[in-house]
BAFI-3210 file (N, C-alpha, C; in Angstrom, 3 decimals, decimal comma, padded with zeros to 6 digits):
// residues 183
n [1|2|3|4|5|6|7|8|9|10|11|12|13|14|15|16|17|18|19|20|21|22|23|24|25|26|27|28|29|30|31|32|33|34|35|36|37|38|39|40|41|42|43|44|45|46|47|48|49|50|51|52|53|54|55|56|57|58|59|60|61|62|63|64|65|66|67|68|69|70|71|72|73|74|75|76|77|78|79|80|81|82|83|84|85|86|87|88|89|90|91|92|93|94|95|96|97|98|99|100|101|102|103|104|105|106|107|108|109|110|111|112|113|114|115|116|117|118|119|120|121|122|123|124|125|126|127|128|129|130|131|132|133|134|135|136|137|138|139|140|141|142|143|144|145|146|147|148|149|150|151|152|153|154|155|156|157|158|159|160|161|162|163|164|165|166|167|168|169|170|171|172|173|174|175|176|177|178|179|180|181|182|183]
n.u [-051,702|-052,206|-054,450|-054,154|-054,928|-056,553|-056,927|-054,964|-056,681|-055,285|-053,978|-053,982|-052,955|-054,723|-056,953|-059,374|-059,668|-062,738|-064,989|-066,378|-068,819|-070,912|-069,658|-070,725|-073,564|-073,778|-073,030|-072,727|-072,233|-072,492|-074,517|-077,184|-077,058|-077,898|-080,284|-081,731|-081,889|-082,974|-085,203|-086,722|-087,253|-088,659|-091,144|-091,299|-091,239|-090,324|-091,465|-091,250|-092,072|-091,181|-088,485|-088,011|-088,802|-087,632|-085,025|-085,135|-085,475|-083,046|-081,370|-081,853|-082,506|-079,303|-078,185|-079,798|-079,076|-076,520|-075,073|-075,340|-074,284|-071,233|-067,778|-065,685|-065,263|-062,739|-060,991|-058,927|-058,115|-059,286|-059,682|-060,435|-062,457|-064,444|-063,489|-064,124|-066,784|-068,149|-067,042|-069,361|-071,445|-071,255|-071,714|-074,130|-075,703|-075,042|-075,587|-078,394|-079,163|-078,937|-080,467|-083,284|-082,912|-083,480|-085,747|-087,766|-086,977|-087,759|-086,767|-084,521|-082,224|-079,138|-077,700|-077,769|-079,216|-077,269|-075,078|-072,245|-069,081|-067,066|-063,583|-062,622|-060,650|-061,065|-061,604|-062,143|-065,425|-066,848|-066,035|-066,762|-069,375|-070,323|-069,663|-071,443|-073,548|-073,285|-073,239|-076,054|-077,359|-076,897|-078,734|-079,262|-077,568|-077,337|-076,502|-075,405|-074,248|-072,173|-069,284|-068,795|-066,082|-065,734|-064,064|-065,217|-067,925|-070,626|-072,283|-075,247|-076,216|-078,064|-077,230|-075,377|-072,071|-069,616|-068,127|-065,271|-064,570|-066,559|-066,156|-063,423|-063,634|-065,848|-063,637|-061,357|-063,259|-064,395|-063,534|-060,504|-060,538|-062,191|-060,451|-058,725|-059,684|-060,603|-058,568]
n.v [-215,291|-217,751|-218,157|-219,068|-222,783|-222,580|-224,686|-224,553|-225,868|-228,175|-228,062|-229,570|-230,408|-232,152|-231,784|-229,178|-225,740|-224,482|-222,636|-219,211|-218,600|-216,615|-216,068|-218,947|-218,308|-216,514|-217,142|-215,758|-212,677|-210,420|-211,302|-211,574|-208,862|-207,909|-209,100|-208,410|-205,590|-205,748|-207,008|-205,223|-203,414|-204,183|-204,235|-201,789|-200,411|-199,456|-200,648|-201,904|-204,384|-205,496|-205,039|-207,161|-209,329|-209,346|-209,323|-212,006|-213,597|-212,868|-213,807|-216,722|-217,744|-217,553|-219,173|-221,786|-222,353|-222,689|-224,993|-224,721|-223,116|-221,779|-222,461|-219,957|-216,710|-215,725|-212,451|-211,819|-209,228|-206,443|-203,986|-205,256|-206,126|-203,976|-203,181|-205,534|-205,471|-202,579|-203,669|-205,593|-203,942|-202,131|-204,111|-205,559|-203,527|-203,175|-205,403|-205,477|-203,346|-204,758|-206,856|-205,696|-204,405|-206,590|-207,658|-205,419|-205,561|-207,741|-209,296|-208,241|-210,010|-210,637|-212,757|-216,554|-218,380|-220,055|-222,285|-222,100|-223,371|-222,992|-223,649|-223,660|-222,050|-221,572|-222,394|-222,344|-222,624|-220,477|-218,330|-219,644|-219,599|-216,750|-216,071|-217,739|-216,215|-213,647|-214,579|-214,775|-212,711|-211,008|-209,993|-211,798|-214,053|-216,994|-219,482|-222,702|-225,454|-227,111|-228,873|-231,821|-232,264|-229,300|-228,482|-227,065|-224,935|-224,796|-222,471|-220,203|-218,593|-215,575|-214,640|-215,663|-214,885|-215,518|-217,640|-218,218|-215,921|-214,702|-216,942|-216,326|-213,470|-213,887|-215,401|-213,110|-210,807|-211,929|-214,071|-214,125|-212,251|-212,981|-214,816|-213,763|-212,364|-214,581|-216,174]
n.w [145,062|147,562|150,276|153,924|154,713|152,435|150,055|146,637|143,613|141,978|138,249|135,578|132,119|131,062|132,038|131,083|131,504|133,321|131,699|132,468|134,206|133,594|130,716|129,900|130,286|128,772|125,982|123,391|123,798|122,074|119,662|121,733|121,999|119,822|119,142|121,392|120,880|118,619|119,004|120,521|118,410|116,546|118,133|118,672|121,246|124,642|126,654|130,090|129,741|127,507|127,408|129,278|128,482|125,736|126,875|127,980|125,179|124,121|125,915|125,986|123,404|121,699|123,379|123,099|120,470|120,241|119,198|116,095|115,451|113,620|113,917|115,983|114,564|113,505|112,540|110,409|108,772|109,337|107,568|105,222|105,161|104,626|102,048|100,557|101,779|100,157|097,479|097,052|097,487|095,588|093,174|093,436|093,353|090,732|089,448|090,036|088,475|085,943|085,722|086,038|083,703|081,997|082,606|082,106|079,354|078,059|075,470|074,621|076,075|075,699|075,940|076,597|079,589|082,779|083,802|085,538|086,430|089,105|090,734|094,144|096,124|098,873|102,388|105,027|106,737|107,486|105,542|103,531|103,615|104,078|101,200|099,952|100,702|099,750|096,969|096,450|097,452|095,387|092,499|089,916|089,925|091,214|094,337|093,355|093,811|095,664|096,059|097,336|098,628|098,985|097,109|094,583|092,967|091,970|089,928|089,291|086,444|085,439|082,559|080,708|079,290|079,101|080,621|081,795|082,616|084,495|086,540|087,429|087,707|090,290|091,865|091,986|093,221|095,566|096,358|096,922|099,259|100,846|101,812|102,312|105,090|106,747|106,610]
ca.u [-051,260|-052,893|-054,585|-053,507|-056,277|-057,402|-055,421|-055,427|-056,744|-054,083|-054,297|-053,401|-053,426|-056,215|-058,601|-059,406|-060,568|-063,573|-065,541|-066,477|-070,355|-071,228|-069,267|-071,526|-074,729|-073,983|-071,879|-072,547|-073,040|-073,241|-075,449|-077,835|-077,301|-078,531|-081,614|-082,801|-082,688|-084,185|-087,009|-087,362|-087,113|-089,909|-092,542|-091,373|-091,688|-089,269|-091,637|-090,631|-092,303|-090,948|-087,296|-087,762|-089,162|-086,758|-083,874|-085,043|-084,805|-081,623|-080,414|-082,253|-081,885|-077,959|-077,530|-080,530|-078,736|-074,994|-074,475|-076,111|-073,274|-070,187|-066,988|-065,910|-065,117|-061,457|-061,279|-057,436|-057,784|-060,501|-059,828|-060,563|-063,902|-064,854|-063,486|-065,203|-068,553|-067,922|-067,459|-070,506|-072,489|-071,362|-071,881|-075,650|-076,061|-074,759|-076,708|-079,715|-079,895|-078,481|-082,019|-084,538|-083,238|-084,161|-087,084|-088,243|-087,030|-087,025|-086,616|-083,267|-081,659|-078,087|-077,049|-078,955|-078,487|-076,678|-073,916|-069,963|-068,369|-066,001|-063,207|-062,400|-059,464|-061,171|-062,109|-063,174|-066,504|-067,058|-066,196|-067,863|-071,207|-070,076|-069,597|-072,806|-074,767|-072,446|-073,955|-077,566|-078,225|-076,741|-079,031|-078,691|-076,619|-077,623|-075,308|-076,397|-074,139|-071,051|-068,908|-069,062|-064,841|-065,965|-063,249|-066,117|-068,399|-071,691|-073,173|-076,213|-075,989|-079,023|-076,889|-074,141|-071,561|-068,199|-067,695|-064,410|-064,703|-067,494|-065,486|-062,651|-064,549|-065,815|-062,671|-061,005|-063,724|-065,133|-063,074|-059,542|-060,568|-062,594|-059,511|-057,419|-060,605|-061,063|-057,419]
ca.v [-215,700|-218,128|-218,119|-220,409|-222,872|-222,624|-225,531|-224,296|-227,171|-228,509|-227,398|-230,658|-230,657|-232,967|-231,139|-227,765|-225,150|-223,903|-221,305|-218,273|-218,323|-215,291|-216,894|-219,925|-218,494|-215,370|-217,291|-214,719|-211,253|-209,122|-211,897|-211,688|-207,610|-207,593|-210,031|-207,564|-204,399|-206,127|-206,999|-204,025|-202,105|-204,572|-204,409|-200,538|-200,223|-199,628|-200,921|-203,035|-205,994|-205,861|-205,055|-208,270|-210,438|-209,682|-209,939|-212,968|-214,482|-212,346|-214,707|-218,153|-217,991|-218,359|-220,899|-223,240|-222,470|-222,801|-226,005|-224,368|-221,945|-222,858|-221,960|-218,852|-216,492|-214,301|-211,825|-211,322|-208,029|-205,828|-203,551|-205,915|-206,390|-202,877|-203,364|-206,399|-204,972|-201,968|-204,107|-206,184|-203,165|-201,599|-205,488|-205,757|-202,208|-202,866|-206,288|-204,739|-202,791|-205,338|-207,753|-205,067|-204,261|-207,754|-207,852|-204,678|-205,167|-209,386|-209,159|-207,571|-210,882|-210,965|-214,413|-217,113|-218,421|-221,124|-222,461|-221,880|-224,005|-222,117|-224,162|-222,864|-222,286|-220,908|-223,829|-222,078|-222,574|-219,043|-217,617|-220,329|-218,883|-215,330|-215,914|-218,097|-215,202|-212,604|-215,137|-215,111|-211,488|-210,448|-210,222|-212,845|-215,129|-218,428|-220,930|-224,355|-226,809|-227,187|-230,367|-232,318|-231,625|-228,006|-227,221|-226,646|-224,043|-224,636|-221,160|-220,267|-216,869|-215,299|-213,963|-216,453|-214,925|-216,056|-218,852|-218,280|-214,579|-214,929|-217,465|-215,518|-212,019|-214,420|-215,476|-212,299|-209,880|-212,384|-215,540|-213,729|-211,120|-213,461|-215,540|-212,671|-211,677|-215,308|-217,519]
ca.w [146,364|148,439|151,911|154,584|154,592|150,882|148,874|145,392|142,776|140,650|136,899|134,593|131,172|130,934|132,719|130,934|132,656|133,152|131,118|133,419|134,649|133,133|129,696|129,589|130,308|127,650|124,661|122,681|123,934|120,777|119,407|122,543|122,115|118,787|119,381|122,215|120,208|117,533|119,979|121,021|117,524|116,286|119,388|118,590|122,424|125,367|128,604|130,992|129,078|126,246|127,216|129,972|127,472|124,731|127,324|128,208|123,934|123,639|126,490|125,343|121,797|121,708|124,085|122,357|119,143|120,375|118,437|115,304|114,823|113,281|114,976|116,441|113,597|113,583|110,977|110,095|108,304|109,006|106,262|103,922|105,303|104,096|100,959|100,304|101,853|099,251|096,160|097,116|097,600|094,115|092,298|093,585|092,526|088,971|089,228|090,113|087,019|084,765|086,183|085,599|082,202|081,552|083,358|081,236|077,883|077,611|074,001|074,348|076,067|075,211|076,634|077,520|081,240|082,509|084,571|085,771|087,151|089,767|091,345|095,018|097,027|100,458|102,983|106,493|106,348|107,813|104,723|102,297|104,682|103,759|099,893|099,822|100,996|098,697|095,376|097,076|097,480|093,935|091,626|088,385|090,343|092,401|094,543|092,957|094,581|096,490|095,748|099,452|099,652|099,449|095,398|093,450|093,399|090,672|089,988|088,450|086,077|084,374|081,356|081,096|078,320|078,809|082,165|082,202|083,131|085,738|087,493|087,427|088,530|091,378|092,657|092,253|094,113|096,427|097,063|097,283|100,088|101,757|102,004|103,747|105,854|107,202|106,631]
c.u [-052,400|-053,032|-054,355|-054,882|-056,984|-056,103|-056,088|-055,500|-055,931|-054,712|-053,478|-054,251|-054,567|-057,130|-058,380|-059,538|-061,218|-064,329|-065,992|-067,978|-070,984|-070,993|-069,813|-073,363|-075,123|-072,874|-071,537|-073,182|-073,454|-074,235|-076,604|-077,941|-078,042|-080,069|-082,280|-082,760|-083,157|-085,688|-087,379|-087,732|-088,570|-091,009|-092,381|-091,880|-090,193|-090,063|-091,263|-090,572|-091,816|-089,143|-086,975|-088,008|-087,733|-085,384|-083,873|-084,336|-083,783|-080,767|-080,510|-081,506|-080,702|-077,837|-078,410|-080,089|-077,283|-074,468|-074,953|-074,371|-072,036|-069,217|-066,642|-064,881|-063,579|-061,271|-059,800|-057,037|-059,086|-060,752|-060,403|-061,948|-064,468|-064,999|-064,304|-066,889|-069,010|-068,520|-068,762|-071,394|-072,638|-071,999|-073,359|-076,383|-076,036|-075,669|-077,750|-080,414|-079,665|-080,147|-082,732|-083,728|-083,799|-085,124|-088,088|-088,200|-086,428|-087,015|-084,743|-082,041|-080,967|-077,664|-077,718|-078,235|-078,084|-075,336|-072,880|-069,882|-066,976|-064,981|-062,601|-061,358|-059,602|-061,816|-062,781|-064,277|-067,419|-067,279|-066,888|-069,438|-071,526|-070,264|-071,260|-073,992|-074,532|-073,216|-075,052|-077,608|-077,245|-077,400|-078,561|-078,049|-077,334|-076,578|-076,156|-075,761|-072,682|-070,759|-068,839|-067,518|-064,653|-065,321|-063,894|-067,293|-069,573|-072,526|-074,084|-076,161|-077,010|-078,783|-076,061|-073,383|-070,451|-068,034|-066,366|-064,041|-065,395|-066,663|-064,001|-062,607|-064,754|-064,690|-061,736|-061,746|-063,997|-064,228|-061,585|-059,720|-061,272|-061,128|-058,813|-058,173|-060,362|-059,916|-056,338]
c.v [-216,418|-218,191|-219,330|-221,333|-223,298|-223,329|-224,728|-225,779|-227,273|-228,369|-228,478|-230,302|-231,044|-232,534|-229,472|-227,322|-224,451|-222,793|-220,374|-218,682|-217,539|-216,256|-217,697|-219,459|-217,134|-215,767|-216,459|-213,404|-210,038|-209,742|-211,314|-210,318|-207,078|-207,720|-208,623|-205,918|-204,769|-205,778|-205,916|-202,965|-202,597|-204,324|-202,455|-199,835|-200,579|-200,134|-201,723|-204,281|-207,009|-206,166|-206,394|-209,305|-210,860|-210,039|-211,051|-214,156|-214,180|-213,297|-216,547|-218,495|-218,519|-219,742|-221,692|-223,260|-222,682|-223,842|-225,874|-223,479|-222,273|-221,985|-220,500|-218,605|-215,414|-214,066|-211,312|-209,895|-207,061|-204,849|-203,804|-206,407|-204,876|-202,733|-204,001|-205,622|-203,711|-202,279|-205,012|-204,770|-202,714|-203,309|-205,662|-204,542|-202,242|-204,315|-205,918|-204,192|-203,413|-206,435|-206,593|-204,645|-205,602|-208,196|-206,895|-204,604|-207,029|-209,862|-208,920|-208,276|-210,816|-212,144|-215,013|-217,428|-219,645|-221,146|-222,758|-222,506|-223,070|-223,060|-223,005|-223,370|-222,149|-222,082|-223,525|-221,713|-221,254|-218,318|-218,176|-219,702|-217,697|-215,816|-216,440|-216,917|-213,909|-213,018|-215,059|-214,039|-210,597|-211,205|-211,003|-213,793|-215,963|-219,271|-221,764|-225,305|-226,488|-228,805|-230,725|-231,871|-230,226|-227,407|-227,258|-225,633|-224,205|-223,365|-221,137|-218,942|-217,044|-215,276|-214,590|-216,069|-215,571|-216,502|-218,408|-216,785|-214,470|-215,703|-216,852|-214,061|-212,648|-214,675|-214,271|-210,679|-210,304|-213,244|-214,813|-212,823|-211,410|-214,612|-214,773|-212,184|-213,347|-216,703|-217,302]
c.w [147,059|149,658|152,313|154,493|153,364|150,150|147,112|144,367|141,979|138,938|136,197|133,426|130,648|131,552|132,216|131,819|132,165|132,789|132,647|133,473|133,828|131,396|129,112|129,732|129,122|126,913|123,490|122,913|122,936|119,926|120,040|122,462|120,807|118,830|120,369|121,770|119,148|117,783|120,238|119,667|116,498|116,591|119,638|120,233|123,341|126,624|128,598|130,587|128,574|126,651|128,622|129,245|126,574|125,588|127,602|126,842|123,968|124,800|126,052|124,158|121,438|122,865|123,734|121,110|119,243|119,236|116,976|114,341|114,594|114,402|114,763|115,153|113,873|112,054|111,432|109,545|107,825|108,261|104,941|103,928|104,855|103,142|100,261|100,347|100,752|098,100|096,216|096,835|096,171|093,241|092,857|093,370|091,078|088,587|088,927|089,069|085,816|084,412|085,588|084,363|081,426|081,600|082,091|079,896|077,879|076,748|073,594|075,355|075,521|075,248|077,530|079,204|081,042|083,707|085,034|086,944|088,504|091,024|092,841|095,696|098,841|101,114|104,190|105,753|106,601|106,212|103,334|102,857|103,809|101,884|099,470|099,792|099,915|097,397|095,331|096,927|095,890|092,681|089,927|088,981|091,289|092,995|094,335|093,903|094,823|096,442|097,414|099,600|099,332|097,932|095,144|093,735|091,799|090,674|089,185|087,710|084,987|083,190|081,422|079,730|078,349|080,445|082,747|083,267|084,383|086,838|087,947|088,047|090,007|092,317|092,972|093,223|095,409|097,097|097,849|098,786|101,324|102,760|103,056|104,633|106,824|107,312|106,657]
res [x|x|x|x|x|x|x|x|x|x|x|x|x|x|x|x|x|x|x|x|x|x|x|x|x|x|x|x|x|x|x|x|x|x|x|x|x|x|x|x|x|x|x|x|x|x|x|x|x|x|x|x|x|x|x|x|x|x|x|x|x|x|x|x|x|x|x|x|x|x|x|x|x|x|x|x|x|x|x|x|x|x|x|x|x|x|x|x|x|x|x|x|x|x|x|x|x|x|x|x|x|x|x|x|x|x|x|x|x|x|x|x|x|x|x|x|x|x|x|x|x|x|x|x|x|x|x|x|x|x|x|x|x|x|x|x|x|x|x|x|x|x|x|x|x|x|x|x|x|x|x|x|x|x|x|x|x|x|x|x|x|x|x|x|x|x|x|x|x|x|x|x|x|x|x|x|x|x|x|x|x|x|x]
***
């Protein structure tokens, strides 16, 4: 309801409207909440200093990096983010020991290395981010290259026995779940 007095501004199409104050000067508040208990869990200190300082990066930081970050991320089925985080956790566990047996006994090389080709079906780049980092922190595995319209997927594997399998394992632990997490 409006007061007598106060015209309300017309709302056309063509003119969004405006983010909130608050909104624009904190684009990302669980970002900016992380950053300042970071700071603080680093500098292992709660004075005044520290927790004005770090509030200050935890407010900088995102907004000099806004255009850094891809777009805003909706996760369709947060179940499936558990799952996922799960089988990652077990697959860099069973990595883990598959590397140091190699490391320790490099005589006993089964299959040389080498690399699978893996064509891809997932396109938000959210979850190409997510898988990237999924191939990166499991041991034996590297992302080599990404075709520029994003189907291809060049992997690098320490022990490379059978391509077809690997790419296949890949798409079925990683690509599929990222798909229903992120499309």
């Amino acid at each position: 309801m409006t007061q007598p007095g106060h015209p309300v501004a017309p709302h056309t199409p063509s003119t969004p409207p405006r983010p909130h104050l608050l909104r624009r000067l904190v684009p990302a508040p669980l970002l900016s909440l992380a950053l300042l208990g970071l700071w603080l869990l680093l500098n292992r200190s709660l004075s005044a200093g520290h927790f004005v300082l770090g509030t200050v990066l935890a407010l900088a930081i995102p907004l000099l990096t806004a255009g850094l970050r891809p777009l805003p991320v909706r996760i369709r089925k947060p179940g499936a983010v558990l799952r996922l985080a799960l089988t990652v956790v077990a697959d860099t566990v069973q990595s883990n020991l598959a590397v140091a047996r190699l490391l320790l006994t490099p005589g006993r090389r089964r299959y040389p290395a080498g690399f699978v080709h893996i064509p891809l079906e997932v396109r938000d780049p959210n979850a190409l981010a997510v898988l990237a980092m999924i191939v990166c922190i499991t041991p034996g595995t590297a992302w080599a290259e990404i075709s520029l319209d994003r189907s291809m997927l060049l992997l690098h594997v320490l022990e490379l026995d059978d391509a077809a399998a690997i790419a296949a394992s890949v798409k079925q632990r990683y690509e599929a779940p990222l798909m229903e997490i992120f499309e």
